[in-house]
C-alpha positions as CSV (number, residue, x, y, z in Angstrom):
1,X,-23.5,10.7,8.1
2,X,-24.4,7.3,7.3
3,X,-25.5,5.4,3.8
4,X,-27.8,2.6,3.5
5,X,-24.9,0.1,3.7
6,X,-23.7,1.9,7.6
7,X,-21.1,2.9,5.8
8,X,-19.6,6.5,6.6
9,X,-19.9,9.2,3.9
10,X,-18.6,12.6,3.7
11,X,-20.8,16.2,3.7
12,X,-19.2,16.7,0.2
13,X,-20.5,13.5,-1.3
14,X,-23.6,13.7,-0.1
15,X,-24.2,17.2,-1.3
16,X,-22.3,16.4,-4.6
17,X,-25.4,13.9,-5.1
18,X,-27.8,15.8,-3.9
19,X,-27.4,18.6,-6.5
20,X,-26.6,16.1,-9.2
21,X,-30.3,14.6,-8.3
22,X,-31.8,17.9,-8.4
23,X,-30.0,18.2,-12.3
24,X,-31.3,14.9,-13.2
25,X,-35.1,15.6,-12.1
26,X,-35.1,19.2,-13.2
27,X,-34.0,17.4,-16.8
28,X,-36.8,15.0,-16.6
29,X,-34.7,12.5,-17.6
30,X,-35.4,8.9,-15.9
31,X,-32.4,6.5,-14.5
32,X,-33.0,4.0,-17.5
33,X,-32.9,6.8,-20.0
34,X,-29.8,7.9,-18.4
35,X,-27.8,5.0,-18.0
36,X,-28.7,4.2,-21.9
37,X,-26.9,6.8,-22.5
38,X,-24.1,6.5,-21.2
39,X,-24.1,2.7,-20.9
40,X,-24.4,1.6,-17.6
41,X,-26.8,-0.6,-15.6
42,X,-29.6,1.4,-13.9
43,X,-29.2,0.1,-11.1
44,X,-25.8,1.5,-10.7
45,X,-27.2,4.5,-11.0
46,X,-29.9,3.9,-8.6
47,X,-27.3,2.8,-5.9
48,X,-25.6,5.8,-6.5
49,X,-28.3,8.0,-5.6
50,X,-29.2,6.0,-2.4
51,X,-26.1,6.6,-1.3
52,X,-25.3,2.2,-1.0
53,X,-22.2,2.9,-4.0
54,X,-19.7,5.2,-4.6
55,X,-19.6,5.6,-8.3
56,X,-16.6,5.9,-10.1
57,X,-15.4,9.8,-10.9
58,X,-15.5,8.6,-14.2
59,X,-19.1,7.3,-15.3
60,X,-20.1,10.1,-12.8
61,X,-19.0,12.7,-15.2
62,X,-20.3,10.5,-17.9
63,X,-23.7,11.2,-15.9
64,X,-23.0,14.7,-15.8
65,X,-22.2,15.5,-19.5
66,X,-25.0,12.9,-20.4
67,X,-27.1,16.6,-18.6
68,X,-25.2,18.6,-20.5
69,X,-23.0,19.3,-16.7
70,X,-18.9,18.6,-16.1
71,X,-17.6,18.7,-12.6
72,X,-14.6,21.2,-11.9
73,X,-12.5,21.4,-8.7
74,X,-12.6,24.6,-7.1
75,X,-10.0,25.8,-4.2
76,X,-11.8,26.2,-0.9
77,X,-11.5,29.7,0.5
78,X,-9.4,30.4,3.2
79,X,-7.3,27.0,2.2
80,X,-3.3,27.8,2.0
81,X,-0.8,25.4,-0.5
């Protein structure tokens, strides 16, 4: 899969924003509210959810515990050490 930018990303990224989207709209919160929050540009934010900028882990769990959210890493089933 493909972003904006032709740039090749991931199944796992993609679906990582996707559910953070759904979060944000379900919260009714807007990308300027947001990013006041946490204080970033909105339109970091808004490249972000097109898919043209990989955010950095960190203002991306800024985002997420600005909607009350953390992200975890979880072992993948059937993955060995």
């Amino acid at each position: 899969m493909k972003n904006m930018n032709n740039e090749i990303i991931n199944n796992e990224e993609y679906d990582l924003i996707c559910k953070y989207l759904k979060i944000r709209y379900e919260s009714n919160m807007s990308q300027r509210e947001l990013a006041s929050k946490i204080g970033i540009a909105q339109s970091t934010i808004a490249r972000m959810e097109k898919n043209m900028h990989s955010m950095s882990v960190g203002n991306f769990c800024k985002l997420l515990s600005a909607l009350g959210y953390k992200l975890e890493i979880i072992k993948k089933e059937g993955k060995d050490e």
